[in-house]
C-alpha positions as CSV (number, residue, x, y, z in Angstrom):
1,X,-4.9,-15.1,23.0
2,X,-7.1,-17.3,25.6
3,X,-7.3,-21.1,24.3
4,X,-9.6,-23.6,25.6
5,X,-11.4,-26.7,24.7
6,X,-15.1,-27.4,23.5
7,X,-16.3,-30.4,24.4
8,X,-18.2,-33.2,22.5
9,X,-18.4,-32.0,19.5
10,X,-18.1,-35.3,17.6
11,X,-20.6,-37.1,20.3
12,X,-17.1,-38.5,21.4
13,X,-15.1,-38.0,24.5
14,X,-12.8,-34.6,24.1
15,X,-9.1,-34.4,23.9
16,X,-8.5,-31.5,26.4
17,X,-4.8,-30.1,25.7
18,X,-4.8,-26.7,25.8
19,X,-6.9,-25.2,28.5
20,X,-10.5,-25.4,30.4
21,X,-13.7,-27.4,29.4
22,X,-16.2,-25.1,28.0
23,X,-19.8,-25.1,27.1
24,X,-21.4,-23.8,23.4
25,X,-22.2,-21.2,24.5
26,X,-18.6,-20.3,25.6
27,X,-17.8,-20.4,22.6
28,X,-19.8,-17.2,21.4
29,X,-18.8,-15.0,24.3
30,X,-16.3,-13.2,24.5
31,X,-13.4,-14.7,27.3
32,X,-10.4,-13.0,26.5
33,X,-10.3,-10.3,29.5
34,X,-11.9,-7.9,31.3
35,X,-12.3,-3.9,30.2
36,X,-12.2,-0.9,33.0
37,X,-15.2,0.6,31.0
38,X,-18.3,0.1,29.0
39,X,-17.8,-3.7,29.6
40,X,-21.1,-5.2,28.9
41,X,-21.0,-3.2,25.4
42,X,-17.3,-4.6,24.7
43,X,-19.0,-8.0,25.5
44,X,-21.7,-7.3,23.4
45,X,-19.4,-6.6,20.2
46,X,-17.9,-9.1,20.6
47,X,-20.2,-12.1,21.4
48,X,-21.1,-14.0,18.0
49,X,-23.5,-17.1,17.7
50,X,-23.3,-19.7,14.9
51,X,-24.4,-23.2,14.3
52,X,-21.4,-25.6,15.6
53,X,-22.3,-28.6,14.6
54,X,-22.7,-27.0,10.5
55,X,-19.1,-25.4,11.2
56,X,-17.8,-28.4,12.2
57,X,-19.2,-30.1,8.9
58,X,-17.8,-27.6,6.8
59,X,-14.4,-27.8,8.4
60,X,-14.3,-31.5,8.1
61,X,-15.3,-31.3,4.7
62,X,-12.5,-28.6,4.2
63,X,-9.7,-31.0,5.5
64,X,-10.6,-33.7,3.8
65,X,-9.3,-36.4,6.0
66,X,-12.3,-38.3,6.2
67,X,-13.0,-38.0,9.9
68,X,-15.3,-35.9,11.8
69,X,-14.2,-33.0,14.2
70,X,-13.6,-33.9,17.8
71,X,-12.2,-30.9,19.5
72,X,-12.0,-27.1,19.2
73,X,-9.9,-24.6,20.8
74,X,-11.0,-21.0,21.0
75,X,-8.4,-18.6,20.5
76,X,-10.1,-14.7,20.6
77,X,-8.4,-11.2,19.3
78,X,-10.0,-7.8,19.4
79,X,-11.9,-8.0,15.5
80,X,-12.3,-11.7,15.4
81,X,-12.6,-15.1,16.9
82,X,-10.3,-17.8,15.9
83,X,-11.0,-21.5,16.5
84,X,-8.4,-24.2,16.1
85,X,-10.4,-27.1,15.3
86,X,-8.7,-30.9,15.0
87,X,-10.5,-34.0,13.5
88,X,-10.1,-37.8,15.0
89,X,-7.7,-38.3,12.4
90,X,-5.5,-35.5,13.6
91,X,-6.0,-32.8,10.8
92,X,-5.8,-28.9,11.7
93,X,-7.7,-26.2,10.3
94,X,-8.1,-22.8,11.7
95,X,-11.1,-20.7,11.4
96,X,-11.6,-17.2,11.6
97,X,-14.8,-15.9,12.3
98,X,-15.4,-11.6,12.2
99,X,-17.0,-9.7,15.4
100,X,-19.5,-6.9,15.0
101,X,-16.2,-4.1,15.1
102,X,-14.2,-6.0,12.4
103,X,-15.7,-3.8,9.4
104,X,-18.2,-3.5,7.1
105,X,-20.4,-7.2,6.6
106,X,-19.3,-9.4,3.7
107,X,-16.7,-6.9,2.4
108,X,-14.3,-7.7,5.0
109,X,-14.2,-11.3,5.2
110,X,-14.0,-11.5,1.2
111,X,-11.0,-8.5,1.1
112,X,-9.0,-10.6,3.7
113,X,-9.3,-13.6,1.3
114,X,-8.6,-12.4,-1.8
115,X,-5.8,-11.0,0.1
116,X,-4.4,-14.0,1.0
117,X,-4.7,-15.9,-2.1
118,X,-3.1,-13.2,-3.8
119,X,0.0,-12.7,-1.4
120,X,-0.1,-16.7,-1.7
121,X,-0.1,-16.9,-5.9
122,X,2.3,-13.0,-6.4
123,X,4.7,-13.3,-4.1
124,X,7.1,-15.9,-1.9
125,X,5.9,-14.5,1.2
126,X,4.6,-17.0,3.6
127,X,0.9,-16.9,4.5
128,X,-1.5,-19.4,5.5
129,X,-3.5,-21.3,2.7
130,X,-7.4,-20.8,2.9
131,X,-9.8,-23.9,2.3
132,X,-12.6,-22.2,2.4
133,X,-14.3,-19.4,3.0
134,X,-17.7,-17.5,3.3
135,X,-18.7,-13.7,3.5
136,X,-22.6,-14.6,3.5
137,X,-23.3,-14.9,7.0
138,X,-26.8,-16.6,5.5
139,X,-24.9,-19.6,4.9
140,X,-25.6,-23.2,6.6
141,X,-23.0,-22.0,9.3
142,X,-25.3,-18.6,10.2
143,X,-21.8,-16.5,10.1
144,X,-18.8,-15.1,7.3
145,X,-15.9,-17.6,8.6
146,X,-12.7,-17.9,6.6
147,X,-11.1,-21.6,7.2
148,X,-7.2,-22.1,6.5
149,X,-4.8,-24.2,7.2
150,X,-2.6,-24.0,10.6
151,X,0.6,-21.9,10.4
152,X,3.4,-24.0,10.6
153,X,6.4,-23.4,13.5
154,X,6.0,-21.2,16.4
155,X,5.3,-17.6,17.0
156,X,7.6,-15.1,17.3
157,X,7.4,-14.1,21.0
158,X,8.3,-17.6,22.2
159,X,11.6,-18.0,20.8
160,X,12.7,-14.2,20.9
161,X,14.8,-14.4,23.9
162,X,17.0,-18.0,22.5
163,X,17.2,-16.0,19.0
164,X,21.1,-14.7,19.2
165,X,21.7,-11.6,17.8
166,X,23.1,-12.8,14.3
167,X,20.3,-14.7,14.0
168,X,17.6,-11.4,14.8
169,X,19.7,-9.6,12.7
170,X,19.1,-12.2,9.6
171,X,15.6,-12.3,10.6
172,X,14.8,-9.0,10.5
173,X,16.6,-8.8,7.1
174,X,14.4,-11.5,5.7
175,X,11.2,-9.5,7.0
176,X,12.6,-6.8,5.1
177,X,12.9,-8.7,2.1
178,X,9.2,-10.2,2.3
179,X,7.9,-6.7,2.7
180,X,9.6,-5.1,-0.8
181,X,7.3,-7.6,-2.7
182,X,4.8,-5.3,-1.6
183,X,6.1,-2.5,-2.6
184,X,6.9,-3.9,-5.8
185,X,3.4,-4.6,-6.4
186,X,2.0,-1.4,-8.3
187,X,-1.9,-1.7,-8.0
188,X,-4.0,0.8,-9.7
189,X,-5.9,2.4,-6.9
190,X,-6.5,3.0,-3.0
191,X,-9.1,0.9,-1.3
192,X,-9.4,-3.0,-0.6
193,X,-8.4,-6.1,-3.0
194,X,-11.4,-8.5,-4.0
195,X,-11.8,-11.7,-5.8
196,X,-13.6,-9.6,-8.9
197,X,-16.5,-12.5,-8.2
198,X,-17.2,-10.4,-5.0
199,X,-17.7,-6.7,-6.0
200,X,-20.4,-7.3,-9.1
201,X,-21.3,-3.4,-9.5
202,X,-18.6,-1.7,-12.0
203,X,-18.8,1.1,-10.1
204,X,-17.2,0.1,-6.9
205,X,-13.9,-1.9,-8.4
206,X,-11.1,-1.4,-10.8
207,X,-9.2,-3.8,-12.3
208,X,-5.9,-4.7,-12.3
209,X,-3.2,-4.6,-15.1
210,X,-2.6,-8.1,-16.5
211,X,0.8,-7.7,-14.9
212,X,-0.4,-7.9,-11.5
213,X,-3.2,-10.1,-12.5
214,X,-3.0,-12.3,-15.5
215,X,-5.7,-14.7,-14.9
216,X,-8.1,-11.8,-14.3
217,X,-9.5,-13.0,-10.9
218,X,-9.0,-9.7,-8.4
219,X,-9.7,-6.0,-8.6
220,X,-9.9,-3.0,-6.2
221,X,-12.5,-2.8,-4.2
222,X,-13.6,-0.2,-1.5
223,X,-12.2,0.2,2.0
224,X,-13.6,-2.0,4.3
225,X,-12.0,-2.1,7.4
226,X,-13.3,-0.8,11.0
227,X,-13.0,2.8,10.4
228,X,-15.2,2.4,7.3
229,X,-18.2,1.3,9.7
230,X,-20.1,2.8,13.1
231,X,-20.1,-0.7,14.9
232,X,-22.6,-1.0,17.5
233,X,-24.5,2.1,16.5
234,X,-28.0,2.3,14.8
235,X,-27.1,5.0,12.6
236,X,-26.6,4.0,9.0
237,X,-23.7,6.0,7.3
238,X,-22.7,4.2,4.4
239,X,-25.3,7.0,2.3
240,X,-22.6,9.3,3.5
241,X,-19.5,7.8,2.9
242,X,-16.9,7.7,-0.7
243,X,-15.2,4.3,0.3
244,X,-13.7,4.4,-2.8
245,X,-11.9,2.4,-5.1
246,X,-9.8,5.9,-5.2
247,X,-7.6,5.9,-9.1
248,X,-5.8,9.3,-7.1
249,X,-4.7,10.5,-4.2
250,X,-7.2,13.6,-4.0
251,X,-9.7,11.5,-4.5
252,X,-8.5,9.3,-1.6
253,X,-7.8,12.4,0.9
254,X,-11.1,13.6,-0.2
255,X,-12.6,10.4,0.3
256,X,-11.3,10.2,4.3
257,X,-13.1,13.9,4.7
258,X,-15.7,12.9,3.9
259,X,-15.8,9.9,6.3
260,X,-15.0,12.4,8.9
261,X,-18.1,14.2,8.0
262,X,-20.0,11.3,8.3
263,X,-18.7,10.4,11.4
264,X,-20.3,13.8,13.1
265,X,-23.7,12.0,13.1
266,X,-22.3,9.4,15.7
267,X,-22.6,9.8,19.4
268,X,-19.3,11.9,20.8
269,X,-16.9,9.0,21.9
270,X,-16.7,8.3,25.6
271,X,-14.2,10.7,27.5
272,X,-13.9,13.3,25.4
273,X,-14.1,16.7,26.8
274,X,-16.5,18.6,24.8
275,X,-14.3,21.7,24.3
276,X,-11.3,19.9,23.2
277,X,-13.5,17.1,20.8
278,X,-15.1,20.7,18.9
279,X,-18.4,20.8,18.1
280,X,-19.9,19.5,14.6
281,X,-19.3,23.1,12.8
282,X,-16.1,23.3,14.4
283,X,-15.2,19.5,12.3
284,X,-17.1,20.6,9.3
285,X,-14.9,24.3,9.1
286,X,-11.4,22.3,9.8
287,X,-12.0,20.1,7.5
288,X,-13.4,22.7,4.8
289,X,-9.8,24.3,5.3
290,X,-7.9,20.3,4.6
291,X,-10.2,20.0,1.5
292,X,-8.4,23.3,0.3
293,X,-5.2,22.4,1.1
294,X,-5.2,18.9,-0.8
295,X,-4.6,19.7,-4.2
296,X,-2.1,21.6,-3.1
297,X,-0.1,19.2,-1.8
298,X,-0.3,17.3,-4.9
299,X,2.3,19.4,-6.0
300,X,4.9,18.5,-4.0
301,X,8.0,17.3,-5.6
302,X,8.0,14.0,-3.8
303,X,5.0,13.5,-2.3
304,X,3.6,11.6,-5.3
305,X,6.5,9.4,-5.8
306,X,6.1,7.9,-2.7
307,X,2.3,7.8,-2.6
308,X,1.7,4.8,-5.0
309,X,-1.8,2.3,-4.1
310,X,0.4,-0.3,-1.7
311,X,-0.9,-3.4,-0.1
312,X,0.6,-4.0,3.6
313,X,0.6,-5.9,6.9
314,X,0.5,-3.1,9.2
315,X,0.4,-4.6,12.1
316,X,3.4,-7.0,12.2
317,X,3.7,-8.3,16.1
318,X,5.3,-11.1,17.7
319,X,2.1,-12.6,17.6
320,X,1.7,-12.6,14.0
321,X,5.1,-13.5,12.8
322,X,6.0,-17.6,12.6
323,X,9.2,-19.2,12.8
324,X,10.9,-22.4,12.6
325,X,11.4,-23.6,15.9
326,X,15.1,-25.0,14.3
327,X,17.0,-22.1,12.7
328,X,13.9,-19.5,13.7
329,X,13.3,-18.5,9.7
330,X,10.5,-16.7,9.1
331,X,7.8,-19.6,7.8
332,X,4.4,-17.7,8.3
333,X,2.8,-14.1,8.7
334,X,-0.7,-14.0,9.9
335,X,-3.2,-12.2,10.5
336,X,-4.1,-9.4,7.3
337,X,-7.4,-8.9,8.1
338,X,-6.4,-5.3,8.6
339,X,-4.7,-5.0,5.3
340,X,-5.5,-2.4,2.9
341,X,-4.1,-0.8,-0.5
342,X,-3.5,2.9,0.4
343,X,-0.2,5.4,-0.2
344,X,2.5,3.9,0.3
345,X,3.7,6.8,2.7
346,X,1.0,5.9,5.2
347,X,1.3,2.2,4.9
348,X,5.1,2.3,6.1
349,X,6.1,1.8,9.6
350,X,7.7,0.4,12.5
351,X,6.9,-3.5,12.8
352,X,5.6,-3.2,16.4
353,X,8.5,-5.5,18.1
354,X,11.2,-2.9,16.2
355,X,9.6,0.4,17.2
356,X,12.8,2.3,18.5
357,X,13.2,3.2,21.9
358,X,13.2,7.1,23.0
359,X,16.1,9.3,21.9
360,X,16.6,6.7,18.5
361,X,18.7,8.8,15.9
362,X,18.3,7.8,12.8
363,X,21.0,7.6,9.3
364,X,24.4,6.0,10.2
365,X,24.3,6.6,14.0
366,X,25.3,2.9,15.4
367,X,23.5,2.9,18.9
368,X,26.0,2.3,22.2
369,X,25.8,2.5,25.4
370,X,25.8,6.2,27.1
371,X,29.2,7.1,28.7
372,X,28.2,7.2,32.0
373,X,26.6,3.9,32.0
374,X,29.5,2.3,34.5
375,X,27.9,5.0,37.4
376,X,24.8,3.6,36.6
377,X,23.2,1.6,39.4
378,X,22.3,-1.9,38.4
379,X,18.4,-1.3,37.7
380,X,19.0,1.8,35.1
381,X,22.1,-0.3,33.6
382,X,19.8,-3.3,33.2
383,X,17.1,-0.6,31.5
384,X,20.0,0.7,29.1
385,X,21.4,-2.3,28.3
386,X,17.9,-3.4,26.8
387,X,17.3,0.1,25.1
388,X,20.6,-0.5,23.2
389,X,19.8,-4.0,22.3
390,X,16.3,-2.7,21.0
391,X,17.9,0.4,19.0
392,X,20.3,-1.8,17.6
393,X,16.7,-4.4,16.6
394,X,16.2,-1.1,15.1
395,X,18.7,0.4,13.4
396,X,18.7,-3.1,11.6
397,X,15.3,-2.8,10.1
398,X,16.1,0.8,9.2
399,X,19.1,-0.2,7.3
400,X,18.1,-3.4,5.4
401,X,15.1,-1.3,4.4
402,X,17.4,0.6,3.0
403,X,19.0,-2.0,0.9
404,X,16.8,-4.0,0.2
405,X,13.2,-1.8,0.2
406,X,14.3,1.6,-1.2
407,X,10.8,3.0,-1.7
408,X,9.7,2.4,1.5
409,X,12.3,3.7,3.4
410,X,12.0,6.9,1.4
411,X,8.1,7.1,1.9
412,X,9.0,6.3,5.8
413,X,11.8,8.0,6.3
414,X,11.9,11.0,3.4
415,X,8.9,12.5,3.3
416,X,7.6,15.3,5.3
417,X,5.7,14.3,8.5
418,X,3.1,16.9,8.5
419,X,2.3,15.3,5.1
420,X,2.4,12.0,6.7
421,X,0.2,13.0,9.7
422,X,-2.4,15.0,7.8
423,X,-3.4,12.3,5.7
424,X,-3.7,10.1,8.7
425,X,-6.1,12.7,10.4
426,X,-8.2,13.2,7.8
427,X,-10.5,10.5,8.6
428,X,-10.3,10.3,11.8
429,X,-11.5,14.2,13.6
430,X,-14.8,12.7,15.3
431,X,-12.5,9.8,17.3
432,X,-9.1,12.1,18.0
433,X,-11.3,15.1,18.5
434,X,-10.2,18.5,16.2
435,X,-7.6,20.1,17.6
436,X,-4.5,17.7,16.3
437,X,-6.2,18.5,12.9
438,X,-6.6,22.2,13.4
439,X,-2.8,21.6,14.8
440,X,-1.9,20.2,11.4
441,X,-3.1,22.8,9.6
442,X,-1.9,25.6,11.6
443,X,2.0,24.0,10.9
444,X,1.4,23.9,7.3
445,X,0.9,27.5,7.1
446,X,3.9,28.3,9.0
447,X,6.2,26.0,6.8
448,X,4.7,26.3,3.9
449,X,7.9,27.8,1.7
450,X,10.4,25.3,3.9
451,X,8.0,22.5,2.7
452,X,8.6,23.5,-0.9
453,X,5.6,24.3,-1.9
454,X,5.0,26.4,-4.8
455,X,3.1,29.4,-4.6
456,X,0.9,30.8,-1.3
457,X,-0.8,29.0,1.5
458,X,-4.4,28.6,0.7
459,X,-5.3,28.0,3.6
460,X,-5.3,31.0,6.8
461,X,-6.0,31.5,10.2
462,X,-6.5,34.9,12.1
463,X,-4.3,35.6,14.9
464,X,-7.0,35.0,16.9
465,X,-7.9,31.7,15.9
466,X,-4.4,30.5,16.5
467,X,-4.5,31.9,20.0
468,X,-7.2,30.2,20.9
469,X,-5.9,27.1,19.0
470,X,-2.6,27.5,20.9
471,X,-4.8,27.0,24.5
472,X,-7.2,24.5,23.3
473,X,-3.9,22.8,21.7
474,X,-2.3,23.0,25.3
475,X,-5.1,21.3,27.0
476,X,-5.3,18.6,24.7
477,X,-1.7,18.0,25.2
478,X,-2.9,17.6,29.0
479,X,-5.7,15.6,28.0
480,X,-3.1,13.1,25.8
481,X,-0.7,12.8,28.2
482,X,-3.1,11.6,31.2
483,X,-4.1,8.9,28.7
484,X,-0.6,7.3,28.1
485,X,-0.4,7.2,31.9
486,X,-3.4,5.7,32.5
487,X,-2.6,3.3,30.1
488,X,1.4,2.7,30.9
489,X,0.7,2.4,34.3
490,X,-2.7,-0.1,34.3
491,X,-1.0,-2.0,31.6
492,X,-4.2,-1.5,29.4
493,X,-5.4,0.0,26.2
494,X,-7.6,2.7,25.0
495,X,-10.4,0.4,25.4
496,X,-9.5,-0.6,29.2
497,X,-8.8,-4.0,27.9
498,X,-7.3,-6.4,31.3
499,X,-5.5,-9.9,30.3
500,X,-7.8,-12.6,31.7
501,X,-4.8,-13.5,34.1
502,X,-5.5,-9.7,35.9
503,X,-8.1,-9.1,38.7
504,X,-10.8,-6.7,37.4
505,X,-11.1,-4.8,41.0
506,X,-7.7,-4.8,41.6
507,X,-6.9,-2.8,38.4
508,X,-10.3,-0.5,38.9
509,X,-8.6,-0.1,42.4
510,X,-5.4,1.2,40.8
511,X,-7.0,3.3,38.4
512,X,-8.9,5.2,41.2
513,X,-5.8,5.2,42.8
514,X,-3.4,6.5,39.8
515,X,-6.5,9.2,39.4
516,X,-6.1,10.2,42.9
517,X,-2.3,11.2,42.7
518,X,-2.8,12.5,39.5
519,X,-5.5,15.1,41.0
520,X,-2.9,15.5,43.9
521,X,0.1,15.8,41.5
522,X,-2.2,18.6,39.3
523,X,-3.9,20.6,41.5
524,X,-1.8,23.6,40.7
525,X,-2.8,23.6,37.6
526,X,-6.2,21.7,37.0
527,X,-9.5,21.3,39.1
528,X,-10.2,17.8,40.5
529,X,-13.1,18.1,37.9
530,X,-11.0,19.2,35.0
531,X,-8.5,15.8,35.8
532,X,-11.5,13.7,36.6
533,X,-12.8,14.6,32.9
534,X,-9.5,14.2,31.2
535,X,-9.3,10.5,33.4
536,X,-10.2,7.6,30.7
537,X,-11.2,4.8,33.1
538,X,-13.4,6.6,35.3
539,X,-14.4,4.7,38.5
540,X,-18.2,3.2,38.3
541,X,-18.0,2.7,35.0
């Protein structure tokens, strides 16, 4: 994240500690990089206005240390904008405030609060305390804004490299530890938690057991996050959707096809090559065959043991994980706004800083160094020691899950993956395009009695569907690959998104570059045009 200083906001002189001087409207835009493509519409989504001087009342108000605020440091992430703000008298608040592509309006903002205050009040896990917050953007401040207090100790990624390896070991242990209260949490449905004060229709939350909830103050509500909206689109889709609360998992699977559907009335996403993204029918017949296939699957003899309605952090970075700067103990994780209550078999996974590196086995294989590392030259002994070091990172977190999470390692670790990946394709055909779907499908049919699944298939494809799946299949594979390149080599994203430290025309430089020796390296087996088509930064753009 970017951080700078807003000046004057007190009508005093401002403390400038963190970064550059910046005007009001700095803080609206968005100054957090630079994207290969569709720039000014990145901008756009991510430019918010609101009145600072009522945000700086209401924070004030919030800390309650009787001085006004003096300075304000903008800190920006992909969904949201974050502003540290300090008073004269030296209190701290941070305050989240959405962007356009953070999900749908008021639900998100009140779904990341309850979740908080819930984590807070059912668990020992360490999140920051919120003192206030609003998901009615016609409020005084003109925008939803959640305001909580600072996390303490530092992040993650700035103490990694003095952490000794006892030390990562017992920290990755105690995330382990944090995460099975989630999974001990047994919530009634799929969809988003609420404060029950935020969902008033009957029809769109169910409560939860006194258990869970014994002062009656939260329920589940429906999903709300990004995938649940169209963003910067006119077209108005929530007619079409099932955002649940879901009380089973057909009713969730069903509920992600039908999102999928929806999603056909959306412009096709940028760089998609028509024959590989499928045309509507093409969606509509695919998904026609899923909707068959799901309560089939229901009979599976695990698949609804490890399907229970879980609440998770899913995206646990360096970023978002606090430490003491002393013994390095985990003292804060930040950052839910993404979290959601859905099966607990698509909630589990990799905390980003674990993910194992290529050729990981998994069970009781310890990882060591290859056998021919002494003929090594330097460079590739230097890339192998740090491969072992981060299998070893992960063969931790795989084995204290084990011991101390048992549920979730068998949803992560026991469970089919076509299971896995269907359910996380569902919703998703208009962005991925339908061939990994189609794909999906396709595999289920051939492993159906290896699954163990009773009875037949219900599902089929003629031979000649499959052979023309098999070549679409192939040139998606093309089309996927060229995109991990692309972004590997840039050092980008799927958006095209540049730190603010990297020259804009020297990375648009590469790109055409990279694209040029990819043409070169292709051209006995794909046109210029067909590469220029699969390229996802393409130059002018």
């Amino acid at each position: 994240m970017s951080r700078y200083a807003h000046c004057n906001v007190s009508g005093n002189s401002p403390d400038i500690a963190a970064g550059l001087p910046i005007s009001e409207e700095g803080l609206f835009q968005y100054s957090n990089g630079h994207f290969l493509v569709d720039e000014p519409q990145q901008f756009a989504k991510r430019h918010v206005r609101f009145d600072v001087q009522e945000l700086c009342n209401v924070v004030a108000a919030a800390i309650k240390d009787g001085s006004p605020i003096c300075k304000i440091e903008k800190m920006e992430g992909g969904f949201c904008k974050a502003l540290l703000m300090t008073s004269e008298n030296g209190g701290e608040a941070i305050v989240k405030i959405p962007c356009s592509g953070a999900g749908r309006a008021m639900y998100s903002t009140a779904s990341e609060a309850a979740v908080l205050q819930y984590v807070r009040s059912r668990t020992t896990i360490p999140v920051p305390k919120i003192l206030a917050w609003s998901a009615d953007s016609s409020n005084s401040v003109g925008v939803e804004y959640i305001i909580m207090e600072k996390a303490p100790g530092v992040q993650l990624f700035k103490v990694w490299d003095k952490i000794s390896e006892a030390g990562r070991l017992d920290l990755i242990e105690s995330l382990t530890q944090l995460e099975s209260q989630l999974a001990a949490l047994a919530f009634p449905a799929y969809g988003s938690l609420f404060h029950r004060h935020s969902i008033t229709k009957d029809t769109e939350r169910i409560l939860l057991e006194t258990s869970l909830d014994p002062d009656g103050e939260f329920c589940v509500g429906p999903a709300c996050g990004p995938a649940w909206t169209n963003e910067m689109s006119s077209v108005d889709l929530q007619p079409d959707l099932d955002a649940g609360p879901w009380s089973n998992l057909l009713q969730f699977g069903e509920g992600l096809i039908r999102r999928s559907i929806a999603r056909t009335r959306l412009p096709v996403p940028r760089n998609r090559m028509p024959a590989l993204h499928g045309s509507v029918e093409d969606h509509i017949n695919t998904l026609s065959l899923a909707t068959k296939l799901l309560p089939c699957l229901l009979k599976h003899p695990t698949l609804l043991q490890k399907s229970s309605p879980t609440l998770w952090h899913t995206d646990l970075h360096m970023g978002n994980i606090f430490v003491s700067s002393t013994d390095y103990h985990i003292v804060s994780l930040i950052d839910w706004q993404s979290a959601s209550i859905s099966p607990l078999f698509l909630q589990v996974r990799w905390p980003v800083f674990l993910e194992p590196p290529e050729g990981y086995s998994e069970g009781t294989v310890t990882p060591k160094l290859s056998n021919n590392f002494e003929q090594l030259d330097a460079d590739d002994q230097a890339i192998a020691v740090r491969e072992k070091d981060q299998a070893l990172c992960s063969k931790a977190y795989e084995v204290t899950s084990f011991l101390n999470n048992q549920d979730a390692y068998s949803a992560m670790w026991k469970l089919p993956k076509s299971i896995q990946e269907l359910f996380s394709r569902l919703g998703d055909t208009w962005d991925d395009g339908v061939v990994p779907l189609r794909a999906c499908l396709i595999r289920f049919l051939k492993d159906w009695k290896q699954m163990n699944f009773p009875n037949h298939c219900p599902i089929q494809f003629t031979s000649a569907e499959i052979a023309s799946h098999t070549k679409q299949h192939a040139d998606y594979t093309y089309w996927y690959e060229i995109q991990g390149i692309a972004q590997k080599y840039l050092n980008t994203d799927a958006e095209g998104w540049l730190s603010p430290e990297v020259s804009l025309a020297t990375k648009r430089s590469d790109s055409e570059a990279l694209l040029g020796l990819m043409i070169e390296r292709l051209a006995s087996e794909k046109s210029e045009q067909e590469v220029r088509e699969m390229w996802p930064f393409p130059p002018g753009q």
